[in-house]
C-alpha positions as CSV (number, residue, x, y, z in Angstrom):
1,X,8.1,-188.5,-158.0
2,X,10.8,-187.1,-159.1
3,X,14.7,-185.5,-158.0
4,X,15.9,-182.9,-161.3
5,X,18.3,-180.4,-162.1
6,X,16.1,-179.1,-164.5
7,X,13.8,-176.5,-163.6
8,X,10.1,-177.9,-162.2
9,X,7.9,-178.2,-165.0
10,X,4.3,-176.7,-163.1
11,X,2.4,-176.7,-165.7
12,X,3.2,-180.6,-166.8
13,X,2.6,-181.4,-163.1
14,X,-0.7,-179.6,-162.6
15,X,-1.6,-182.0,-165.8
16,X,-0.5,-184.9,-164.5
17,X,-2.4,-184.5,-161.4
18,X,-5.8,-183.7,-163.7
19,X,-8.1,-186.5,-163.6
20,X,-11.9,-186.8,-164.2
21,X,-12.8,-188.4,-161.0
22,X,-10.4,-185.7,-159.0
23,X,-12.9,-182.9,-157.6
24,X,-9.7,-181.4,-155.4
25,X,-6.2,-180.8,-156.4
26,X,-3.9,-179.1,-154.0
27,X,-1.1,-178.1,-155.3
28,X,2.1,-176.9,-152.8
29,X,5.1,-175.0,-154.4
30,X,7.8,-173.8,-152.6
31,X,10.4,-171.4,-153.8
32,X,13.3,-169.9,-152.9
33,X,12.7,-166.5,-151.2
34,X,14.8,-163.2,-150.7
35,X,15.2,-162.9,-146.8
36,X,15.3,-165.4,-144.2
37,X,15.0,-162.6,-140.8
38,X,17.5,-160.6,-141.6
39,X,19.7,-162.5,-143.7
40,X,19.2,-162.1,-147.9
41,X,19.6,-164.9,-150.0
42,X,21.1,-164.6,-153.7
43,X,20.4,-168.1,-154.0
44,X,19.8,-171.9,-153.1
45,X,21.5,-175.0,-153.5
46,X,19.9,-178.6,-152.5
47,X,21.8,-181.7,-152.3
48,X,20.7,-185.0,-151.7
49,X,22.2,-188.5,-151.6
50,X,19.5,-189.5,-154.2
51,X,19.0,-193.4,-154.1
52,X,18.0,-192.8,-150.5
53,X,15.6,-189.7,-151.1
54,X,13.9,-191.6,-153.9
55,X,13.1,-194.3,-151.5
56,X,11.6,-191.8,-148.8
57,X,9.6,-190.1,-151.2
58,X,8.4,-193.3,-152.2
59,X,7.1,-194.1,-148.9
60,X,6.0,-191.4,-148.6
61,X,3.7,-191.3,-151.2
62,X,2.8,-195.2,-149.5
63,X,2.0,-194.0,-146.4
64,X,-0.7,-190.9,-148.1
65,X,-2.4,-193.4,-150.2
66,X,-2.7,-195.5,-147.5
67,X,-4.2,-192.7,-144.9
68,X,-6.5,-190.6,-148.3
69,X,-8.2,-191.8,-151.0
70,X,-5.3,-190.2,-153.3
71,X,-6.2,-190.5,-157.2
72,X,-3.0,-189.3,-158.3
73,X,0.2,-187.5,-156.6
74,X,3.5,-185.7,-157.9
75,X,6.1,-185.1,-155.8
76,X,8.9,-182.9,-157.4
77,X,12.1,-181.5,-156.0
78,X,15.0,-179.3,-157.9
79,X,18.5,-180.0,-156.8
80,X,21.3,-177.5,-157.6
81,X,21.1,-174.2,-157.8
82,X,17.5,-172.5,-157.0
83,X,17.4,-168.9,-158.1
84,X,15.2,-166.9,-156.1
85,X,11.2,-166.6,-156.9
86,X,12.2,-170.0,-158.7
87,X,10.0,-173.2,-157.5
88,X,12.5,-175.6,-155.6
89,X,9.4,-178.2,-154.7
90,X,6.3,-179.5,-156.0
91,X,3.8,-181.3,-154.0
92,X,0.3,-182.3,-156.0
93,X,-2.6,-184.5,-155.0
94,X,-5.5,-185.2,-156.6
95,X,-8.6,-186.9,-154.8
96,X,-12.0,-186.8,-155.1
97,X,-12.9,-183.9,-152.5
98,X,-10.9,-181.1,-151.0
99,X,-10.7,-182.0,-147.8
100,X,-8.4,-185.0,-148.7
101,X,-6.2,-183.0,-150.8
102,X,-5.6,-180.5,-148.9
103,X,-4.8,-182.6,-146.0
104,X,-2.3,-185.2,-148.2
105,X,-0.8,-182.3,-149.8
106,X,0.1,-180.7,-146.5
107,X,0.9,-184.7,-145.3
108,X,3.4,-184.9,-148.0
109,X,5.3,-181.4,-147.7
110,X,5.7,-181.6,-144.0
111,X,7.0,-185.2,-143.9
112,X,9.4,-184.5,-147.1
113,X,11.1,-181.6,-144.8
114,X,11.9,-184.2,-142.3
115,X,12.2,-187.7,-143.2
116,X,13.8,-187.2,-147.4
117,X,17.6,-186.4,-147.0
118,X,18.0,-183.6,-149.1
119,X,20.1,-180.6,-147.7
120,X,19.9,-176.9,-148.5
121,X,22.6,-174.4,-148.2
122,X,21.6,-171.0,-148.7
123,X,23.9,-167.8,-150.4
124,X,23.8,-164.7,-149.0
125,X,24.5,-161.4,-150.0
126,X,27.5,-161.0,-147.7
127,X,29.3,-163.8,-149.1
128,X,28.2,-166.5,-146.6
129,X,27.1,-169.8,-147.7
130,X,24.8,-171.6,-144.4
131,X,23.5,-174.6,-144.8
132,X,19.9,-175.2,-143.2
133,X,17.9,-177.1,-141.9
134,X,14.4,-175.9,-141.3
135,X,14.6,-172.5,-140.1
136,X,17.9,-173.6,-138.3
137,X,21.3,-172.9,-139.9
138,X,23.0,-176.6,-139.4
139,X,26.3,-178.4,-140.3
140,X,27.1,-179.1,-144.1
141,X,25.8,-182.9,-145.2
142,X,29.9,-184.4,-144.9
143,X,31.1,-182.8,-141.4
């Protein structure tokens, strides 16, 4: 579990997540794409307020072991600037059959997009910058 500036490190996570008694990994990676409808994006930038988004991820991570039989999980996210094609967030679970992966890894993404405050603002080519929430454009994190 982790919150970086640095670029996510996919190969060390896919590693990690590599265990003998793991027959399923699912991996998720999301990245930061070209066109939202018709707006294009040059970039991303993710904030967080990150004592509080450790915490949630932490639970997270609780609440999936608790529900799968979970051998291993890495949860990654980049904050700053996410250029696009580049991987903003890493979800990884490792369990002993696919079925539980898949369903954890899926678990973990979709709660992480709701319950971890980090907030995205996206750049677009016509000088805009929109913050978002979802698919929604919402108000910046301090108004």
């Amino acid at each position: 579990m982790q919150l970086s500036y640095e670029r996510i490190d996919i190969p060390a996570a896919y590693r990690f997540l590599q265990t003998p008694g793991a027959g399923g990994v699912a991996v998720f990676i999301g990245t930061a794409r070209q066109w939202t409808g018709e707006r294009e994006t040059l970039s991303l930038t993710y904030e967080s307020y990150e004592p509080m988004a450790l915490k949630e991820m932490h639970r997270l991570i609780d609440a999936a072991e608790h529900k799968w039989p979970i051998q291993r999980t890495c949860l990654l996210h980049k904050l700053g600037e996410v250029r696009l094609a580049e991987a903003s967030v890493l979800v990884g679970v490792a369990t002993a059959h696919r079925a539980g992966a898949f369903a954890a890894c899926r678990f973990l993404i979709d709660q992480l997009k709701v319950q971890v405050p980090i907030w995205k603002q996206e750049r677009l080519t016509d000088g805009q910058k929109v913050w978002v929430e979802g698919n929604h454009p919402s108000k910046p994190p301090n108004s």
